[in-house]
LODRENTI-969133 format. One line per 8 residues: number of its first residue (from 1); their letters; for each residue x, y, z of N, C-alpha, C. Coordinates in pm, whole numbers, always signed. Atoms other than C-alpha are relative to their C-alpha. Example, Ala and Ser with C-alpha at 12.3 -4.5 7.8 and 13.67 -1.06 7.14 Angstrom:
BEGIN
1> AS> +89,-119,+0,+1230,-450,+780,+90,+120,+0 ~ -82,-119,-6,+1367,-106,+714,-77,+109,+73;
//
This chain:
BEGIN
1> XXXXXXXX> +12,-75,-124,-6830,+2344,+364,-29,+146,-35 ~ +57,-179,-7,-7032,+2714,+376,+106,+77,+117 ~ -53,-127,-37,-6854,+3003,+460,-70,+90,+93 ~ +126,-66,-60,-7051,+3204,+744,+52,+118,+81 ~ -54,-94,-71,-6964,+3540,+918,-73,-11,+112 ~ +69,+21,-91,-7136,+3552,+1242,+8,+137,+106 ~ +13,-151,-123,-7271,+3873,+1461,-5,-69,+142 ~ -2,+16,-116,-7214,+3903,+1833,-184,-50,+46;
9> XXXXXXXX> +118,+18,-30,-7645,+3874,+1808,-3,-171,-10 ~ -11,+184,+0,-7564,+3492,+1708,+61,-35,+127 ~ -97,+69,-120,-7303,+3431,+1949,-74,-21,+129 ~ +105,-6,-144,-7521,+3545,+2251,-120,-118,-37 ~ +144,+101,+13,-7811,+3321,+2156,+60,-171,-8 ~ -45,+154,+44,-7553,+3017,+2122,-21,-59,+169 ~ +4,+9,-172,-7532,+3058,+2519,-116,+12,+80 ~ +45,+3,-101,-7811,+3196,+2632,-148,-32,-71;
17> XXXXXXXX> +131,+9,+104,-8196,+3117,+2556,-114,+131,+12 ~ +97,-163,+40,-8412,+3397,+2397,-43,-35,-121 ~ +50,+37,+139,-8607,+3417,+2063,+92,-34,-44 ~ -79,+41,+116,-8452,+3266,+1805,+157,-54,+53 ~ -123,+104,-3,-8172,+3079,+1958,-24,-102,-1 ~ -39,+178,+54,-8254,+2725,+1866,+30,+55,-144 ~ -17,-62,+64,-8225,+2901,+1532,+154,+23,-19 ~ -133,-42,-30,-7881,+3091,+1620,+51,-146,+24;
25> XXXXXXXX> -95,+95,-32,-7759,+2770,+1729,+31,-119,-113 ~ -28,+78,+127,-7837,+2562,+1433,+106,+11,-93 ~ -120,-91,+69,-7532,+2798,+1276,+107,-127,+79 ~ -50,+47,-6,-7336,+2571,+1493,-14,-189,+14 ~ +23,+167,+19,-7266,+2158,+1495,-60,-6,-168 ~ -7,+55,+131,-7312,+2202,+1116,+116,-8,-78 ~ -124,+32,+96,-7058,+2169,+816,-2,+179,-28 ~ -35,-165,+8,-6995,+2575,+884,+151,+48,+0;
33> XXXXXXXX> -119,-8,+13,-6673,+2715,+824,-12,+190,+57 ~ +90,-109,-34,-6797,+3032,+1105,+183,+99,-6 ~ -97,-122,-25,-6559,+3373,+1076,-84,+88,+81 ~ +72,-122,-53,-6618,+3704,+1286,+140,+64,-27 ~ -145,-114,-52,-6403,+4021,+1357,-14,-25,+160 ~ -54,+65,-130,-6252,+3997,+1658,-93,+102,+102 ~ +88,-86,-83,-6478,+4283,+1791,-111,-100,+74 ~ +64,+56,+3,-6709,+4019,+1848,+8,-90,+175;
41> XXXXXXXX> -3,+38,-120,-6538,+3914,+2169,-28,+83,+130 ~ +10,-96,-86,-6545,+4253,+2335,-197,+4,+5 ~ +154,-27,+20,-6945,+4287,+2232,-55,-100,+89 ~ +37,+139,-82,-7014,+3932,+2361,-21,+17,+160 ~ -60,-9,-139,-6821,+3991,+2690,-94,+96,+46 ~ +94,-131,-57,-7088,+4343,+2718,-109,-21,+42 ~ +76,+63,-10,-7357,+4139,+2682,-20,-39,+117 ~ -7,+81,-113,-7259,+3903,+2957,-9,+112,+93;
49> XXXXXXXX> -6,-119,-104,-7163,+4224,+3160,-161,+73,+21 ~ +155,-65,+1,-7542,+4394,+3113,-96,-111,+90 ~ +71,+105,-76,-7680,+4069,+3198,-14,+2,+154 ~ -63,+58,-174,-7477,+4005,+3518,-67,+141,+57 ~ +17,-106,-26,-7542,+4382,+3584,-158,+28,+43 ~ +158,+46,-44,-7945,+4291,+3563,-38,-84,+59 ~ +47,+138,-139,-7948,+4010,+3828,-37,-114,-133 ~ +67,+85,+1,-8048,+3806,+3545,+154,-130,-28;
57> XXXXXXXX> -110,+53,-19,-7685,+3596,+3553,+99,+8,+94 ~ -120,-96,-68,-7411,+3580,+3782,+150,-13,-50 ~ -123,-34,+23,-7064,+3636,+3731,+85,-150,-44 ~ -56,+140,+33,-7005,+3268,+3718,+7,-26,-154 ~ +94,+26,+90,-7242,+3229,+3473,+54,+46,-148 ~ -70,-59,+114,-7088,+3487,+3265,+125,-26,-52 ~ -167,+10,+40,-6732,+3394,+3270,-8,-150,-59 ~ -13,+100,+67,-6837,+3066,+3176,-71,-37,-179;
65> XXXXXXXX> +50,-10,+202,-7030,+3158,+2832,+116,+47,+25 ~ -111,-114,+66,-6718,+3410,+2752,+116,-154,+9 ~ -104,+138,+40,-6519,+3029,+2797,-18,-23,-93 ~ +6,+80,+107,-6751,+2846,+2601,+44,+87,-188 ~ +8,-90,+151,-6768,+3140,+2322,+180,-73,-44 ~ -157,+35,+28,-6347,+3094,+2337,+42,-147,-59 ~ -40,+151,+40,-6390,+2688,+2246,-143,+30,-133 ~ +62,-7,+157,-6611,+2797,+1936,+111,+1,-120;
73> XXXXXXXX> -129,+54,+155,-6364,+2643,+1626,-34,+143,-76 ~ -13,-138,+103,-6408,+3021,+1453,+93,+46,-8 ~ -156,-81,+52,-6126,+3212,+1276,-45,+148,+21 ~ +2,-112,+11,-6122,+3576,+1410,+73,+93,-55 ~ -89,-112,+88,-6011,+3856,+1177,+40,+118,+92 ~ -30,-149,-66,-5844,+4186,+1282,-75,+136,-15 ~ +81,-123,+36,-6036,+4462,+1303,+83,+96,-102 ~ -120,-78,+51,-5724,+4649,+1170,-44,-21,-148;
81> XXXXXXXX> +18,+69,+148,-5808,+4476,+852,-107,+64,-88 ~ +149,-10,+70,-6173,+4579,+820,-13,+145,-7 ~ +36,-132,-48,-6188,+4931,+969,-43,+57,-121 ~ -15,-101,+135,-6149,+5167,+620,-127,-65,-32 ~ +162,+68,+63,-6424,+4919,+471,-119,+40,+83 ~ +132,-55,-121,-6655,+4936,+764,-31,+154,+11 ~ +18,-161,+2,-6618,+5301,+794,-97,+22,-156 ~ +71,+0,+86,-6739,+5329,+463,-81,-66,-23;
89> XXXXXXXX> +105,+72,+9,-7004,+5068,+477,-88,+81,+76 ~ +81,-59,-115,-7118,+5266,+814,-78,+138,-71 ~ +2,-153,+24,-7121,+5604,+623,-142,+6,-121 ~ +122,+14,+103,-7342,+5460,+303,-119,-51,+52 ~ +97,+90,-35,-7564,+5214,+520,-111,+110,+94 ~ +44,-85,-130,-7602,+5506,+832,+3,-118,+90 ~ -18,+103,-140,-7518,+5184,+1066,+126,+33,+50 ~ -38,-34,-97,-7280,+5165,+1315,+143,-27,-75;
97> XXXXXXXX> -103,+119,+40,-6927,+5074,+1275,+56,-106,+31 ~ +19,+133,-73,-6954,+4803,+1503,-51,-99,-111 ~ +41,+104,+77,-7201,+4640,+1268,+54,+4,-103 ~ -52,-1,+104,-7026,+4750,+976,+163,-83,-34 ~ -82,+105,-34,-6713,+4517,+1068,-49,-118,-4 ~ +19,+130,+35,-6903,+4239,+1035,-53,-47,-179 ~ +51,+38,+148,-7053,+4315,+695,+101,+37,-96 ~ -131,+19,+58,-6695,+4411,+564,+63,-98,-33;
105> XXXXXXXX> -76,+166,-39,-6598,+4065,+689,-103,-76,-84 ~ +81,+41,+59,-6865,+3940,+494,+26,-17,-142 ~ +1,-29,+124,-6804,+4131,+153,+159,-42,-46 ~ -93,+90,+7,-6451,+4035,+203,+58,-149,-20 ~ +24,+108,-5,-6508,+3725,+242,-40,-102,-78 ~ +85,+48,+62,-6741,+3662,+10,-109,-113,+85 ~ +93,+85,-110,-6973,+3490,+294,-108,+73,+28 ~ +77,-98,-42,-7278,+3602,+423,-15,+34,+174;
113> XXXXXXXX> -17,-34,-162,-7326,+3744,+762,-159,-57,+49 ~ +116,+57,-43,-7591,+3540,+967,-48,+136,+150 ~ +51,-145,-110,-7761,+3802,+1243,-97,-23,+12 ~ +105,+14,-99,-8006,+3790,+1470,-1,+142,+57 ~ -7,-142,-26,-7981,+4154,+1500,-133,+57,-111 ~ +132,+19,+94,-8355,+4216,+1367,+8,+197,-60 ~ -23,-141,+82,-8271,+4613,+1303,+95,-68,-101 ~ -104,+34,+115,-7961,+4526,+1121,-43,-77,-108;
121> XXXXXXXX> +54,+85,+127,-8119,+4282,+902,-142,+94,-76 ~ +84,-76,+83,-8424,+4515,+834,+53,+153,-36 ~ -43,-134,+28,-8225,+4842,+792,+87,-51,-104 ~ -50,+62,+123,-8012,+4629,+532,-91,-38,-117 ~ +108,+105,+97,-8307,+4473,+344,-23,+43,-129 ~ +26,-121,+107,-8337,+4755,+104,+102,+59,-79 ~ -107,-73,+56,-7985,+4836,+10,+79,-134,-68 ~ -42,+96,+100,-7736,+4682,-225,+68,-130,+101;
129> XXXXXXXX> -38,+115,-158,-7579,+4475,+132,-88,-79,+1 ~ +114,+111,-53,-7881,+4267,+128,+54,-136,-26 ~ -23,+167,+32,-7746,+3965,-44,+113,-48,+39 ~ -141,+68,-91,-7423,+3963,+203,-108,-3,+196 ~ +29,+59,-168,-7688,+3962,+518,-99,-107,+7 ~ +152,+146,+7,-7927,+3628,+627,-26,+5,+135 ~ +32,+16,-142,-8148,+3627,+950,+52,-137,+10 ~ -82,+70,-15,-8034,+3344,+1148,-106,-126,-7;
137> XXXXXXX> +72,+95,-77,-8343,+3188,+1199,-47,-86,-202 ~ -56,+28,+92,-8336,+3170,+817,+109,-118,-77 ~ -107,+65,+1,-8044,+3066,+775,+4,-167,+19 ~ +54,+119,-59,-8092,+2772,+1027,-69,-111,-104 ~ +68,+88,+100,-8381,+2631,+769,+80,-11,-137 ~ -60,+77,+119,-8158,+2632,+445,+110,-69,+19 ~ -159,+38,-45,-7818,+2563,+630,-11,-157,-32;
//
């Protein structure tokens, strides 16, 4: 069983359809063993909120991904855990520390972080982080 960290850019694509979510979704119903930081639920939930906020979902709609996300078998870490790392990932990378919680959780981990976050994966591509991030759509084909 693979080890897999997973960005809020996966999660959203497990629910809703947009590029690269048959892709994103292939991450799940395999022999994955998926982690995130727990930030991952608040990001998710923003998502849904922007959506609903653009007519293009309604409120139903949303509260019922933010279920299904909750019956995804993943182990969420504490942010508490990651912060110091992330901060310093954020500070060498110039990314956020949003995204830098997931690639903490990653290097921690020893897993790689799957993302569908097409900056994040090309603003990584070049630095020594590259071989803890994998697009998803990627991913998908070796998984």
């Amino acid at each position: 069983m693979s080890r897999l960290v997973v960005d809020a850019s996966v999660a959203v694509k497990w629910f809703l359809t947009e590029p690269h979510s048959e892709h994103a979704r292939g991450v799940l119903g395999r022999d994955h063993e998926l982690l995130a930081p727990d930030l991952i639920l608040p990001e998710f939930g923003n998502v849904m909120w922007k959506r609903m906020r653009g007519g293009e979902m309604t409120a139903e709609e949303a509260v019922a991904a933010v279920a299904a996300l909750l019956q995804v078998p993943f182990q969420v870490r504490s942010s508490s855990e990651l912060v110091v790392a992330a901060l310093e990932i954020a500070n060498r990378t110039q990314r956020t520390v949003y995204d830098a919680l997931y690639l903490a959780l990653a290097v921690n981990e020893n897993a790689p972080l799957v993302t569908a976050d097409e900056r994040l994966f090309n603003a990584l591509k070049d630095t020594p982080l590259r071989g803890h991030v994998v697009w998803a759509g990627m991913h998908a084909r070796r998984g």
